[in-house]
C-alpha positions, -999 to +999 in steps of 0.1 A: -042+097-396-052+124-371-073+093-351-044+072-352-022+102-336-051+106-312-051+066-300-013+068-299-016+100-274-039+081-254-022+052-252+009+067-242-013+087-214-027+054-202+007+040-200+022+065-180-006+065-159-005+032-148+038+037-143+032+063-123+009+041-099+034+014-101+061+040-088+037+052-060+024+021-046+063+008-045+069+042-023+036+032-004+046+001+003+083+008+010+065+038+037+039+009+055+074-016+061+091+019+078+060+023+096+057-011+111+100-009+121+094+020+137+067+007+154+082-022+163+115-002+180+087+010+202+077-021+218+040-014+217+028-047+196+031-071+218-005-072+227-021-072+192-032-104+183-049-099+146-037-077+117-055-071+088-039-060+053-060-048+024-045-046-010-059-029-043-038-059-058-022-095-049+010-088-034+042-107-055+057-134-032+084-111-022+067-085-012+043-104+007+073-124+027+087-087+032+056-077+043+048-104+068+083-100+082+077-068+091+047-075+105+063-102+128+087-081+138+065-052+149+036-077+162+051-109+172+021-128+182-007-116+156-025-138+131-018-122+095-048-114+072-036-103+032-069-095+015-073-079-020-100-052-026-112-031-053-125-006-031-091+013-035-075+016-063-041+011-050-017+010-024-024-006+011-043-006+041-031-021+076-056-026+102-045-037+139-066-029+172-083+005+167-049+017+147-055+018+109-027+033+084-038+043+055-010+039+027-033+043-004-034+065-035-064+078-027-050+086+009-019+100-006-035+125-031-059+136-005-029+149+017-010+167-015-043+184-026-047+193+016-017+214+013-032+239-020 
């Protein structure tokens, strides 16, 4: 009785664990596509000619036509690279000239604890 109480706790620990990435990588990602409008208001992408995005997972169709949008919008002229990596375990890295922006958990977490 008291191990099947124990699994269920676990379980339910594991479970809100892995919402509570889903939630953060939406915010991530819903933070990167600000970033790039912003940057492309500004008129400074003109001259990048290769983009690189790294994923902790494969991107659903939508976001990945919401993405490269964005991405053509801010750089109209770069060649798109989407490539998954289990080097972080979530969220998303974007990689143009000597500009990367970090919008991973790890990243994320780093800056909340920074503020202690």
């Amino acid at each position: 009785m008291i191990l099947g109480l124990i699994a269920l706790q676990i379980f339910i620990a594991v479970l809100v664990v892995f919402i509570l990435i889903k939630l953060l990588e939406r915010e991530l990602f819903s933070a990167l596509i600000e970033e790039l409008r912003k940057f492309q208001s500004s008129g400074e992408g003109a001259a990048v000619r290769d983009v690189e995005v790294v994923t902790a997972r494969k991107l659903s169709p939508h976001q990945e036509q919401e993405l490269r949008a964005a991405i053509n919008g801010a750089f109209p002229s770069a060649e798109i690279v989407i490539l998954e990596s289990g080097k972080i375990s979530g969220g998303f890295v974007l990689k143009f000239g000597t500009t990367l922006m970090d919008k991973t958990i790890g990243a994320h977490l780093a800056k909340l604890v920074s503020f202690e």
